[in-house]
C-alpha positions in Angstrom: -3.1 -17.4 0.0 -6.4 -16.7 1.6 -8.6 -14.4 -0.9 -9.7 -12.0 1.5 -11.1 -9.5 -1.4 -13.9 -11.9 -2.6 -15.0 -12.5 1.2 -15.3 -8.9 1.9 -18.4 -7.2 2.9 -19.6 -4.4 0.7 -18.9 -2.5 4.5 -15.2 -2.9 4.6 -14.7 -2.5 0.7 -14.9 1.2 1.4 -13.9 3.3 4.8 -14.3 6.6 5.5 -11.9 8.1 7.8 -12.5 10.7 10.4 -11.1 13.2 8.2 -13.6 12.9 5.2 -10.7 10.4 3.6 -12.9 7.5 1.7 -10.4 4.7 1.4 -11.5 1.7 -1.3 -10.3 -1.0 -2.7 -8.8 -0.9 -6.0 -10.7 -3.3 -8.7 -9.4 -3.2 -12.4 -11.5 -0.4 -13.4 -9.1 1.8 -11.1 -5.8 0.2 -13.0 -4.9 3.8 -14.6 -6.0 5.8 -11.6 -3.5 3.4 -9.3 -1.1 3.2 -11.9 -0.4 6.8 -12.0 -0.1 6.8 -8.6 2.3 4.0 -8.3 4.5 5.6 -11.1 5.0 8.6 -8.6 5.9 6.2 -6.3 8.4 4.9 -8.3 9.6 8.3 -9.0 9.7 9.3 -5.3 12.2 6.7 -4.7 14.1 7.7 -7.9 13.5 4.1 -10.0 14.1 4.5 -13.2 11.5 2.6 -15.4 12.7 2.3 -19.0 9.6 1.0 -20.1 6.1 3.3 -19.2 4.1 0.9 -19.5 5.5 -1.3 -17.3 4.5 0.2 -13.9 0.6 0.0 -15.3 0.8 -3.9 -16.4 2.7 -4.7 -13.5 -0.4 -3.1 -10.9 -2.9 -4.6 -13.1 -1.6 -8.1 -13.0 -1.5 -7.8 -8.8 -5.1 -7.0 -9.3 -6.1 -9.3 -11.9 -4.5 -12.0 -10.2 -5.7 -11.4 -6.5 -1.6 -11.3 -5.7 -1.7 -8.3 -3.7 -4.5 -6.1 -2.0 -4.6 -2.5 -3.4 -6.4 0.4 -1.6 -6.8 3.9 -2.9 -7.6 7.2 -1.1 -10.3 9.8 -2.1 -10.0 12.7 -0.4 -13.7 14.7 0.2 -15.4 17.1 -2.3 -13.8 15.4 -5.1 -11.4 18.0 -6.1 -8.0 16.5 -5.4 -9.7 13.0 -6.5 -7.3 10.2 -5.7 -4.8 11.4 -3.9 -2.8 7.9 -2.5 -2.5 4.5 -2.4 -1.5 1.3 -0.6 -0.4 -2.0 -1.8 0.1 -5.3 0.5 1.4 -8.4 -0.4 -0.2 -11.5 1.8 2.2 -14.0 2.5 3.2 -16.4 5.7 5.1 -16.5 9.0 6.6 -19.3 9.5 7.6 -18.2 13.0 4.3 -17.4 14.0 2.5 -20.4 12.3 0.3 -18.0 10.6 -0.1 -15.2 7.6 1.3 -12.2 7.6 0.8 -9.2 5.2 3.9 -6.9 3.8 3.1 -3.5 3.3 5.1 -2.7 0.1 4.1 0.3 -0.8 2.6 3.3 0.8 2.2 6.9 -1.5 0.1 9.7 -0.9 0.8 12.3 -4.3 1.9 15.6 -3.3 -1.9 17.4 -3.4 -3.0 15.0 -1.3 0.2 15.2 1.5 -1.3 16.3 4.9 -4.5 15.4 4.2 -5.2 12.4 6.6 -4.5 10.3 3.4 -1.5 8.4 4.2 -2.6 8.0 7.6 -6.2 6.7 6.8 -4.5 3.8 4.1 -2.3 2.7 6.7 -5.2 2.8 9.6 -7.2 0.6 7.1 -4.3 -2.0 6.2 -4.0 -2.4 9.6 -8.1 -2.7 10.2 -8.4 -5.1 7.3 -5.5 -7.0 8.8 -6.5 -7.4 12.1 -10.1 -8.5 11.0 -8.1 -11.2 8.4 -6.7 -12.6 11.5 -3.4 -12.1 10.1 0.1 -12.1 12.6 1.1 -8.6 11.6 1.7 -6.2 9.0 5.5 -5.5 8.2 7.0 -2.3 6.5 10.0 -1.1 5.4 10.7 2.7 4.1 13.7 4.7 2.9 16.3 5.6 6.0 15.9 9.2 5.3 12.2 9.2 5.3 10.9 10.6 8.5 7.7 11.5 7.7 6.8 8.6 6.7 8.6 6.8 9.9 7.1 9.3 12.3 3.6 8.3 10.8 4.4 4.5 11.2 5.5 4.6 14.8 2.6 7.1 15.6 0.0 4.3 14.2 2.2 1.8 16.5 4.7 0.2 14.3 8.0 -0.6 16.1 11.5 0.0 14.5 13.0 -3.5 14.7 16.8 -4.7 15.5 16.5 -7.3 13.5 19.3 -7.6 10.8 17.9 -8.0 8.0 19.6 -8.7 4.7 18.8 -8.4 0.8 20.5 -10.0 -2.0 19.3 -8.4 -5.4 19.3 -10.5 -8.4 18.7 -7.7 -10.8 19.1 -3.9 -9.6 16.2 -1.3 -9.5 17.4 0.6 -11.8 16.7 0.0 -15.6 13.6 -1.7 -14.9 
């Protein structure tokens, strides 16, 4: 996978949206800020984690390792502090010959929720995308969640017929 972190400008390592939303990239110095983050994530969609540590040393491996591009939103002023983040997996297409980046996770923590927050990660996934020459970002979110569906197809993603299908080889739950 192309390592599109290490080619980055210092210009696109940090956006600031219209709203006053600075969106960064997360380095391993941000491991417990994300971490927290993604544990209310995990919550949100009711995983139960039987191990707390896990969640932390699972983000900070993806970082380590390059394996997945993490972005974190500050809102202005610093009083809500970091408020979201955004984690995408780069992999390939084979249908489209080229790479192709999975947005896995998307969470903006309740203070932060109709900030901009959400809507500035996902406008910078897509901007960082686009400049990485990449086919297209893919998404998938909970059936019930229409906030966060309205916000995708607002920012132009499509709701796909495409049958997709999962076969889980350890459930979600007791992780």
């Amino acid at each position: 996978m192309e390592n599109t972190r290490s080619t980055e400008s210092a210009e696109s390592a940090e956006s600031r949206a219209a709203d006053g939303v600075v969106v960064r990239t997360a380095t391993k110095d941000d491991v417990d800020t994300a971490a927290a983050l993604f544990r209310g994530y995990l919550d949100f969609y009711e995983v139960t984690v039987r191990d707390p540590d896990l969640p932390r040393a699972f983000l900070a491996e993806r970082i380590a390792r390059d394996e997945s591009l993490v972005l974190l939103a500050d809102l202005p002023g610093g009083e809500a502090g970091t408020v979201g983040f955004a984690q995408v997996y780069r992999t390939f297409a084979s249908l489209a010959l080229r790479p192709v980046w999975v947005l896995s996770d998307l969470y903006v923590a309740p203070p932060g929720r109709r900030s901009g927050a959400g809507r500035a990660l996902l406008r910078e996934v897509l901007r960082r995308a686009k400049e990485a020459g990449v086919a297209g970002v893919q998404l998938e979110t909970a059936y019930d969640n229409h906030v966060a569906q309205g916000l995708y197809e607002a920012e132009g993603f499509e709701r796909e017929e495409f049958h997709i299908y999962f076969h889980g080889l350890r459930g979600l739950q007791g992780l």
